[in-house]
N, C-alpha and C positions, 0 to 999 in steps of 0.2 A: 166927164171925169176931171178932176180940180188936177192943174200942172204939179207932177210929181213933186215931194220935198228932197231941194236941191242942198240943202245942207251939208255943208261936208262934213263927217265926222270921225273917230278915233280910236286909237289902241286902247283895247281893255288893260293896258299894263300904264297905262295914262290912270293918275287920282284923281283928276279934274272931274269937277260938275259943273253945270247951269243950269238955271233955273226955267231955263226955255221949255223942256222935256216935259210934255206932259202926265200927268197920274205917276208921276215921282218913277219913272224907270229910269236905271241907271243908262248914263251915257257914257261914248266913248269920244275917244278923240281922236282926226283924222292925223296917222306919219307923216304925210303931207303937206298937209294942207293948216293942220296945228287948230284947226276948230273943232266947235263941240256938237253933238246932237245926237238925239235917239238911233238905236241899232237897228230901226226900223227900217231905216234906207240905206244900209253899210253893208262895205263888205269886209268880210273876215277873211281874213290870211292866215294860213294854220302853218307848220313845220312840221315835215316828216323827219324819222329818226336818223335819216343822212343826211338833213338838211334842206331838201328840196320844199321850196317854197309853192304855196298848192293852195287855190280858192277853196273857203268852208263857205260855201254859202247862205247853208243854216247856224250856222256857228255850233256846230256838234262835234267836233274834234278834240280829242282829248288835249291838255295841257293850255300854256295863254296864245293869245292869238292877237297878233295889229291888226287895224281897223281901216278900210278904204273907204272916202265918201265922194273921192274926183272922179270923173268921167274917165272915158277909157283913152280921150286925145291927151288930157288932163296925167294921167298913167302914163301914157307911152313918151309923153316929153320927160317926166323924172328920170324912165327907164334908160332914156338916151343920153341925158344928162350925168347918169349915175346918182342922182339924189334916193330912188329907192333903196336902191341898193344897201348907202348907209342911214337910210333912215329903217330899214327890216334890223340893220348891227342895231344902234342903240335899243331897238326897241326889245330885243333879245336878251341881248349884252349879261343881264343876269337869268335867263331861267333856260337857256338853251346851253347844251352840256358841250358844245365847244366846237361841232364838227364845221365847216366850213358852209356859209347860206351860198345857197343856189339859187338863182330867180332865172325859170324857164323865157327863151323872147318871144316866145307866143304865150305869156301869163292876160294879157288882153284878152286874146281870143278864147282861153283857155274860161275866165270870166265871163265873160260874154256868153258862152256853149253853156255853163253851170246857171247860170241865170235863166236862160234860153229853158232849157231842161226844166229848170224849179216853177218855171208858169207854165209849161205844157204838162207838169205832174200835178200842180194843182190844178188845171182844167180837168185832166182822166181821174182827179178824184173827187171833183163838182159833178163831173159827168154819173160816175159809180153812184155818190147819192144821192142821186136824182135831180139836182142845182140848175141842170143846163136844160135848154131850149132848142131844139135843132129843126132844120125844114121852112123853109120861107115862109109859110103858109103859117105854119103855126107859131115863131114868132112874129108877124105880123096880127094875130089874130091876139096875141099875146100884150104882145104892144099897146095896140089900140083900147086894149082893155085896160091898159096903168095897171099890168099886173108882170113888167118886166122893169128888173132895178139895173140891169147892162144891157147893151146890145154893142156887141164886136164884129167887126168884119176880117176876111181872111187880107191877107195881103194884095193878093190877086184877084179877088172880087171886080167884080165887073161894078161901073160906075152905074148903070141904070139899076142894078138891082140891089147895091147899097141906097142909091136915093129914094127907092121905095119903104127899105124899110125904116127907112129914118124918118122919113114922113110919116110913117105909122108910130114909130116912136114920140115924134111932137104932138101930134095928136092927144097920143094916152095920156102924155105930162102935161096935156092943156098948156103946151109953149109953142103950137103955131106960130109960124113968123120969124120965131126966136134964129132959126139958122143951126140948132141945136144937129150933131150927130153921132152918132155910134164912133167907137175906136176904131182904126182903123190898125190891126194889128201886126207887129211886126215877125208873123208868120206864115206862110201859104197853106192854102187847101190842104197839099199833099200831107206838110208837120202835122196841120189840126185832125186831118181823118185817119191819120196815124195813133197818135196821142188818144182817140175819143174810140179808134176802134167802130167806125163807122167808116162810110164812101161819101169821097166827093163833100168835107162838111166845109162851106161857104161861108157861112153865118152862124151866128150861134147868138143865143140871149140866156141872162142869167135872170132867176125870179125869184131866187133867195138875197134879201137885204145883206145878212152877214156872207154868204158864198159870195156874192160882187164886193163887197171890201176884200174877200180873202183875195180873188185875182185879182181888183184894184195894186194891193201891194205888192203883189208878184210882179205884175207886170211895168209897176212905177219904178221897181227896182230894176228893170231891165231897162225902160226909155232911159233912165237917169243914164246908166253909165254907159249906152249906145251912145247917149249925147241928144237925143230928140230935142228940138225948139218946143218950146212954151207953148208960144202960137199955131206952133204946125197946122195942118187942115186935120180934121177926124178924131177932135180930140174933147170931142162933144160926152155926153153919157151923166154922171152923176156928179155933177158941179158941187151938189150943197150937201157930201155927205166926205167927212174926212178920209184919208184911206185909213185902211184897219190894221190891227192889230200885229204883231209879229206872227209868222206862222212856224 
């Protein structure tokens, strides 16, 4: 899986563009952080009608919305500092109708949980269309056949029986050697066989090309603002295909 895009980006009440963004979508710009970049990797901050400040994470909320692209350490230093705080006033200042901004102090966590949430709904509905892969056996047989485009592990996976399947996985990519391996994901058994409505699911492989971009970006959108390293270990899977699209 290529290191998420770390770009930080911007309030949709921001006119700014760059030419960076690919196939001409509009970008935003980060309150923050004052950069630009596709909504691809942002998070949206919406305003309820008393003022309480509340992650959109699909950016579905009615009326305009500021734009996060910092991490969630990144976050919690403005919030301590009080820089969010007046960077949500100006960014309001003309389309919110006056009542007083609120910013909860578990808005971090609060993020994090809706992110959390938004990659375990689009796994249960890779899962629904048929997308995923489940069962050792049969993604390793899956594998080996170069007919798997992810292969994820749970959090808690056991080290011997990720390195099996990752070897089935180098195998199928004809990257022996490489050191290539699955993601190793930042959710447990218990999330995913909840989420999939299955037992006990360990492992899991995607074998639809566009369904592994749809979780690629789910979940790039989650390492980003968790804060994941680059380099971290388990962060192997589909290097040479970009993440996809907005969902």
């Amino acid at each position: 899986m290529r290191t998420p895009p770390n770009e930080r980006v911007a309030s949709d009440i921001s006119d700014g563009t760059s030419a960076r963004t690919p196939r001409s979508e509009p970008e935003r710009r980060c309150i923050l952080s004052g950069e630009h970049g596709s909504r691809d990797a942002l998070i949206r901050l919406a305003i309820s009608p008393d003022g309480l400040v509340l992650p959109d994470v699909f950016a579905r909320a009615p009326g305009r919305g500021a734009w996060l692209g910092v991490n969630r350490a990144e976050l919690e230093a403005a919030m301590a500092k009080g820089k969010l705080k007046g960077a949500l006033a100006r960014a309001y200042a003309r389309s919110h109708g006056g009542a007083p901004l609120t910013v909860p102090e578990d808005l971090p966590q609060r993020i994090e949980d809706a992110l959390r949430k938004a990659l375990l709904d689009r796994l249960g509905l890779e899962m629904r269309a048929g997308h995923l892969i489940l069962g050792s056996d049969r993604i390793a047989e899956h594998a080996r056949g170069g007919a798997l485009e992810l292969l994820l592990h749970a959090a808690d996976a056991s080290e011997d029986g990720s390195k099996k399947l990752d070897q089935a996985w180098r195998v199928g990519r004809e990257m022996e050697g490489s050191g290539e391996r699955g993601i190793r994901l930042p959710l447990d058994r218990n999330a995913l066989s909840v989420a999939l409505g299955r037992d006990n699911v360990v492992h899991l492989g995607v074998g639809s090309f566009k369904a592994a971009e749809r979780v690629e970006q789910a979940l790039s959108r989650l390492l980003h603002f968790a804060g994941a390293s680059a380099d971290a270990p388990d962060t192997g899977g589909t290097s040479d295909r970009p993440v996809g699209e907005t969902i």
